[in-house]
MINUDREN-387229 format. One line per 8 residues: number of its first residue (from 1); for each residue z negated, x negated, y negated of C-alpha. Coordinates in pm, 1 decimal. Each point is the difference from the previous one (the first is absolute). Example, Ala and Ser with C-alpha at 12.3 -4.5 7.8 and 13.67 -1.06 7.14 Angstrom:
<rs>
1	-780.0,-1230.0,450.0; 66.0,-137.0,-344.0
</rs>
This chain:
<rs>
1	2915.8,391.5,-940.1; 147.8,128.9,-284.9; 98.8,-150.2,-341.3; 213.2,171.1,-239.2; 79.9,241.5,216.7; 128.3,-232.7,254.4; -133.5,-14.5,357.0; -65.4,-324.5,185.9
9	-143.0,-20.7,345.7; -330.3,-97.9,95.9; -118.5,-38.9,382.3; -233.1,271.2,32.3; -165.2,-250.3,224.4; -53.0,-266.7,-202.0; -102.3,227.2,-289.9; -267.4,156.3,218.0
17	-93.2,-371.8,141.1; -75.0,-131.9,-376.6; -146.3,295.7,-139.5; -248.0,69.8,322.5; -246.3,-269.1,-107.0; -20.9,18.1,-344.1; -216.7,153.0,-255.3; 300.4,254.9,-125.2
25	51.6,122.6,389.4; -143.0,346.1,-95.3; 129.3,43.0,-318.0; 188.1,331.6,-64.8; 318.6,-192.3,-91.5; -28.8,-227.4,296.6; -61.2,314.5,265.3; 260.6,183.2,-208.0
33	268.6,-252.3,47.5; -66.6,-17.1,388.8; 29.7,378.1,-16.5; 319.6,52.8,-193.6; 146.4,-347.8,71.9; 56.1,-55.3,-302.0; -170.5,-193.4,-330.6; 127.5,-120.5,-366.5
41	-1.6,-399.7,-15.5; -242.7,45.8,-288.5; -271.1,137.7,234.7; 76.7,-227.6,271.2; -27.5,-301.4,-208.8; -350.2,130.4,-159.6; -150.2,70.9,340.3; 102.7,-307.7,109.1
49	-137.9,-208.9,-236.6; -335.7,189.1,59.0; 34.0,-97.1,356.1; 60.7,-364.8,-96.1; 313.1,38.5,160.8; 325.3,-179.6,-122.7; 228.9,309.0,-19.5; 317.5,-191.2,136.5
57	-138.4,-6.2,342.0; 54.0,368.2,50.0; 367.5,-122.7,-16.7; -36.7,-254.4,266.0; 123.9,51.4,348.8; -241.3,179.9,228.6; -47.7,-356.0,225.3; -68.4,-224.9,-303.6
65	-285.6,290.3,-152.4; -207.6,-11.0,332.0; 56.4,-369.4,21.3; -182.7,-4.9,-360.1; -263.5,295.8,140.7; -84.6,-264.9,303.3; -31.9,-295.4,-213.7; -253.8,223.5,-275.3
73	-214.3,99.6,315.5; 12.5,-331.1,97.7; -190.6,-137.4,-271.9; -183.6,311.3,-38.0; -167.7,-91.9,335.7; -84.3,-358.0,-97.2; -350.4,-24.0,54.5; -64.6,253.4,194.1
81	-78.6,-51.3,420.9; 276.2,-16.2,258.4; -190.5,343.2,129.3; 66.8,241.7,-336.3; -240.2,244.5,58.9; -388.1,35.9,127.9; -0.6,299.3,162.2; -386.3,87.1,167.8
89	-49.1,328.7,211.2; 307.5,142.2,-188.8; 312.4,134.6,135.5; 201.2,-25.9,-345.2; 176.7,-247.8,-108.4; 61.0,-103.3,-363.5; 303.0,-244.4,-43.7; -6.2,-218.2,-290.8
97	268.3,121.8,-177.5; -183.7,362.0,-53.2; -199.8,-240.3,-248.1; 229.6,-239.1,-96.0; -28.4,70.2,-373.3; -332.1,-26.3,-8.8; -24.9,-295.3,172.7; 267.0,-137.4,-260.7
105	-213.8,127.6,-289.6; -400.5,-162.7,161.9; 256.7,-364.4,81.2; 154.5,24.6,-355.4; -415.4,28.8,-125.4; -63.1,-281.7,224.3; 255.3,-220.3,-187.1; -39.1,102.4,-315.1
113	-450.0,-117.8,44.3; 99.0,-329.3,183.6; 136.1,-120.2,-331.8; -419.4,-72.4,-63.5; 1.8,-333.9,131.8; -351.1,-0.9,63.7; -3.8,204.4,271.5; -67.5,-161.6,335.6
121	73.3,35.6,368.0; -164.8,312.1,108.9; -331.4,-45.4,218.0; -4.9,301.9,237.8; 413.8,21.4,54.3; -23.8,-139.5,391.8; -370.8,-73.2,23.5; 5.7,141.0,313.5
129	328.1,-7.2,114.8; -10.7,-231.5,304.6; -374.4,71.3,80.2; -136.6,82.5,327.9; -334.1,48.6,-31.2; -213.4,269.6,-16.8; 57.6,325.8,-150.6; -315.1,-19.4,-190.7
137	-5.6,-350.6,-100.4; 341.7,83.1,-135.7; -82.2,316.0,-159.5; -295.0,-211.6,-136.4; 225.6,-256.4,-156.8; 250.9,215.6,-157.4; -242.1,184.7,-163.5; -207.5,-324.7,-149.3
145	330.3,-116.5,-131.7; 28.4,329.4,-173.1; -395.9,-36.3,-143.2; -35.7,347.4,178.4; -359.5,43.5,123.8; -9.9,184.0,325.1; -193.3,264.0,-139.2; 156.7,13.9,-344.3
153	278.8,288.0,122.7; -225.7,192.0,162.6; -280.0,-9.1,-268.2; 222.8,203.7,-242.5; -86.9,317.5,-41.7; 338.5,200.7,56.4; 343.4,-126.3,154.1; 166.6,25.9,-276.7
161	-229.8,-288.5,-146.1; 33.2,-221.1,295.2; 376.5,15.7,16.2; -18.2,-70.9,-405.9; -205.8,-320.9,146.8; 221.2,-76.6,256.3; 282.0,-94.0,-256.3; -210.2,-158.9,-229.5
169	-61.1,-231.1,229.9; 309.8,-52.4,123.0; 191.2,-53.4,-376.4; -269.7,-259.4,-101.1; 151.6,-181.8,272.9; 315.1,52.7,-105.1; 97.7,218.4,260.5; 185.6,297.5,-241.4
177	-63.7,351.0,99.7; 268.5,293.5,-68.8; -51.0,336.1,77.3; 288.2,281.8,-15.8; 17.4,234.0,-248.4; 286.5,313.7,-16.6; 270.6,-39.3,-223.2; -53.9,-341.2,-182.9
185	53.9,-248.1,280.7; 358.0,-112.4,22.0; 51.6,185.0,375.7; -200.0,298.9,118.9; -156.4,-96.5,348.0; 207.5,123.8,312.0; -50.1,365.9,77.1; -162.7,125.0,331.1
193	-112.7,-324.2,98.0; -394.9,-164.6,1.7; 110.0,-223.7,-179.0; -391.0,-210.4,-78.3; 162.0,-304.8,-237.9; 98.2,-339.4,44.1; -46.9,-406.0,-69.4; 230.1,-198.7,-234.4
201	-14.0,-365.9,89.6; -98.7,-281.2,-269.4; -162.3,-288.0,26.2; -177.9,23.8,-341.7; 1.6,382.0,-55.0; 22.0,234.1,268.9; 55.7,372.2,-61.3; -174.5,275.0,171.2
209	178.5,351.5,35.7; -157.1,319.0,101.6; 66.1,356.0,-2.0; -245.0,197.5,-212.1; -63.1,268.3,296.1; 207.8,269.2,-76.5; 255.7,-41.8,298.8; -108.2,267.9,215.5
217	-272.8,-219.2,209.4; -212.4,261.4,119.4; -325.3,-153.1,-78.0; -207.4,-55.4,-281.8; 188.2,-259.1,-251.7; -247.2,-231.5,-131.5; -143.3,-91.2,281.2; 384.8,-90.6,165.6
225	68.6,-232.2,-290.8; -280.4,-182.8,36.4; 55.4,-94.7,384.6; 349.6,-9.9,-116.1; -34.2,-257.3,-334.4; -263.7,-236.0,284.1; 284.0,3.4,266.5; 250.1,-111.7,-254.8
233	-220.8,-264.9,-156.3; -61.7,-109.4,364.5; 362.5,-33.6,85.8; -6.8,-242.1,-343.3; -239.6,-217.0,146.3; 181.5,50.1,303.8; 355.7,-108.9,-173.1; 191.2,294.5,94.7
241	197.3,169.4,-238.5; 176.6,320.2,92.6; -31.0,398.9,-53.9; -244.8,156.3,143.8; -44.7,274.5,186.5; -374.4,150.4,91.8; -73.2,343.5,165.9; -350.3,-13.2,-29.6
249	-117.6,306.1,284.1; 129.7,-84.0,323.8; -169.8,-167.3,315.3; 294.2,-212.7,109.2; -153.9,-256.7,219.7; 238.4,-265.4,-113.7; -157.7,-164.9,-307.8; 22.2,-406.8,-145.4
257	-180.4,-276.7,-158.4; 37.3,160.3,-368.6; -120.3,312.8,120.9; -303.1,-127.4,103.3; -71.8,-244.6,-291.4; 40.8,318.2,-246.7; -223.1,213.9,226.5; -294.1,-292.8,23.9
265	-2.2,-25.9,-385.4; -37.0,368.2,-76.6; -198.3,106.9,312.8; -185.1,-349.1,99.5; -14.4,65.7,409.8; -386.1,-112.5,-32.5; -77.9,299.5,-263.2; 220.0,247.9,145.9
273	-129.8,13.2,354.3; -346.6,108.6,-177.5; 196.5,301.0,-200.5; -74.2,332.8,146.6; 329.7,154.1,123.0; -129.3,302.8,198.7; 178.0,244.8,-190.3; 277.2,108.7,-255.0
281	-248.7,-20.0,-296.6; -150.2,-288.7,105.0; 338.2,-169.2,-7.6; 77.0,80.3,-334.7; -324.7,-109.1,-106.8; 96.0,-314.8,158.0; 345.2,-11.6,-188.5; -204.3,37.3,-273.2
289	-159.6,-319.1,28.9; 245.0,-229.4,129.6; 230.2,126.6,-313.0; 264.2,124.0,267.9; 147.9,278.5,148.7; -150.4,282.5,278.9; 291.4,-95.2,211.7; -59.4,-370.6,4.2
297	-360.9,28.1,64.0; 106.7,196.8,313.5; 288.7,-288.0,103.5; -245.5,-284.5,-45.1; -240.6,170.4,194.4; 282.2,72.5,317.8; 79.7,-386.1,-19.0; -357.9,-111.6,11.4
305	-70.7,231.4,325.0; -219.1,173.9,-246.8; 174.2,323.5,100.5; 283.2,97.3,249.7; 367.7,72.4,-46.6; -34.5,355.7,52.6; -360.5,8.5,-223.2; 221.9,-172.0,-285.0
313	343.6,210.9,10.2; -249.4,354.0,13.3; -178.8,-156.1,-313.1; 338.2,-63.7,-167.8; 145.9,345.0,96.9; -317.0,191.6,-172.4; 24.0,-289.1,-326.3; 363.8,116.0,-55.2
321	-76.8,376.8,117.7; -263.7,-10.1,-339.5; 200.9,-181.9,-218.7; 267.3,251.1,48.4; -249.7,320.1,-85.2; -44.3,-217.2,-350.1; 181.7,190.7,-281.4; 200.9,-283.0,-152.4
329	45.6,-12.5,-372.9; 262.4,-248.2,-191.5; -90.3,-282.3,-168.0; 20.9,-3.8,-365.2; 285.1,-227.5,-156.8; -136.8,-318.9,-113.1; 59.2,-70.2,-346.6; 333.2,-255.5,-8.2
337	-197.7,-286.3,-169.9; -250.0,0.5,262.6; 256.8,103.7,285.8; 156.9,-361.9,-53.4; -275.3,-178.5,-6.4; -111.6,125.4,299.7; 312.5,-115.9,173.3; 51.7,-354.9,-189.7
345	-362.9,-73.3,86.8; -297.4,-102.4,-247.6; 91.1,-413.0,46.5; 350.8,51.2,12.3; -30.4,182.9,-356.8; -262.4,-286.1,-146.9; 223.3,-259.3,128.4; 323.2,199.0,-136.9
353	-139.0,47.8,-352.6; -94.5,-314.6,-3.1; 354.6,-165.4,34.3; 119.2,266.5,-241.9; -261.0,-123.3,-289.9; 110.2,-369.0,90.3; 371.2,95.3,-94.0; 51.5,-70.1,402.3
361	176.8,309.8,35.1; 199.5,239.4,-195.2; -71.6,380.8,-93.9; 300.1,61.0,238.5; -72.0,-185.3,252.3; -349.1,101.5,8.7; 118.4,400.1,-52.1; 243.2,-90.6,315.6
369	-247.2,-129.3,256.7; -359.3,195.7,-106.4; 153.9,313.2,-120.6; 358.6,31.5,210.4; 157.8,91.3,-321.2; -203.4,317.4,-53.3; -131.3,-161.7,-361.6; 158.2,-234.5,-149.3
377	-161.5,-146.7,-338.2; -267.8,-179.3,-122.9; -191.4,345.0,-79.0; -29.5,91.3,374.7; -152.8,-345.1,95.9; -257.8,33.2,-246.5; -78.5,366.3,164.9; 21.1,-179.5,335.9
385	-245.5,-273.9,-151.9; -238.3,270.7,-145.8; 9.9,152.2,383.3; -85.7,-309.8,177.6
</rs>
């Protein structure tokens, strides 16, 4: 570090340690210094305040910085289950800390709506989490405590709709939905990994995270998310909090209790064995109507002895062998405005504005935990407002 032209040692360690999770850990000054080893005092100071990090620890002996590390991933993980991650017919694994900040940014949320004193105990958190009965009486009794008719999802007309349903549902229980978005959340989500989302524990307002299918799954999107957002909301009523991991087209025969409960709601056993399966096309029409995808038509039909192993993994091979022949074109940008409220969540944002016309919260403070920092007056929220 250099001030005045006068060089004081940093541990390259610890600077590399504070910096890694933090919102300035790609910034061209940041990558610059661990390049050059070298940065002014004025730039480390800035960056460090960005990453709400008190610039004196990268002073601090190398023992008493991790020490600090441990103790801020300690409470990081308050809340969430002694098993971190959920992790169903998926060979990745996604360690909490590859989402720390965005876990940081949904909890800070979470504090900031819990000033409404109104709010009560949530109904579905652990509805179901020491129940042993029946997969469909369960699936049945989630879905009544979420006013979700069992025909409701499938009676939309295109996925898209149903999954639009899906959190509806879920945020007039309280149960907030966030959905990534490039750029604009605090952390971009860990490269090369399926990463599907992940549950952050409350007792009053439990968030919802998922990926917005763009991570390289190699089936169609929508129809992932959906079977995605139900296993999430089913680990909620479950009371497991963690990441979550979901490769949704593999025949693994090892599957659980959550995996079936997700399955039974979208795909009701009773209906399904009546869908006709015989061939590729008839198994997309059948995604079709249970608003999921090709692939997890075909795994629901391999675990119901509706087809065998081999019958499943040749329908998966000629699924992904088609998808791959599809000429891909990029999504367009989403407009910022929009972008954020995609991620924040419709109930968050009501609940958010609402604090901020109460005087509850600040312009800053509202900028800091809706917008990380990418607007920051009283102008932008009333864009954001005009959005929502």
């Amino acid at each position: 570090m250099t001030l005045d032209r006068v060089a004081t040692p940093i541990d390259r360690e610890v600077f590399a340690a504070l910096f890694e999770q933090s919102v300035v850990r790609s910034y061209a000054k940041v990558t610059k210094a661990l390049e050059t080893g070298s940065i002014s005092f004025k730039d480390l100071v800035d960056h460090a305040r960005k990453a709400e990090i008190p610039y004196p620890l990268f002073f601090a002996p190398r023992d008493l910085v991790e020490e600090q590390l441990r103790i801020k991933q300690e409470r990081l993980l308050q809340g969430f289950s002694a098993k971190r991650e959920f992790s169903m017919n998926s060979r990745h694994h996604v360690d909490l800390a590859q989402v720390e900040l965005i876990v940081k940014n949904l909890q800070f949320k979470q504090d900031w709506m819990k000033k409404d004193k109104t709010l009560d105990r949530n109904p579905i958190v652990g509805i179901l989490k020491k129940s042993k009965a029946p997969i469909a009486e369960d699936a049945a009794k989630l879905m009544a405590a979420l006013d979700l008719d069992p025909m409701e999802l499938r009676g939309t007309k295109k996925k898209g709709d149903a999954l639009n349903l899906l959190v509806e549902k879920l945020e007039a229980k309280n149960i907030l939905v966030a959905q990534s978005v490039q750029d604009l959340m605090p952390q971009r989500l860990p490269e090369g990994k399926i990463f599907s989302g992940m549950t952050v524990k409350d007792t009053k307002l439990p968030f919802i995270f998922i990926a917005s299918g763009n991570e390289g799954e190699a089936f169609e999107p929508t129809g992932r998310r959906i079977f995605t957002l139900t296993l999430m909301a089913v680990l909620v009523a479950r009371g497991r909090f963690a990441t979550v991991t979901y490769n949704g087209h593999t025949t693994e025969e090892k599957s659980n209790r959550e995996y079936w409960l997700t399955a039974e709601i979208l795909m009701p056993e009773a209906e399904f064995r009546r869908a006709d399966l015989s061939d590729l096309d008839a198994i997309r029409a059948s995604s079709d109507v249970f608003k999921v995808t090709p692939s997890a038509v075909v795994m629901r039909a391999q675990r119901l002895k509706l087809m065998t192993r081999d019958e499943a993994e040749a329908h998966l091979k000629d699924l992904k062998d088609a998808f791959d022949k599809i000429e891909k074109t990029p999504r367009n940008r989403m407009l910022p405005m929009n972008a954020l409220r995609k991620y924040n969540g419709h109930e968050c944002s009501r609940r958010m504005l609402a604090l901020y016309d109460a005087g509850t919260i600040k312009t800053s403070d509202f900028c800091r935990v809706m917008f990380s920092n990418a607007y920051r007056n009283d102008r932008a929220i009333s864009d954001y407002r005009a959005a929502l």
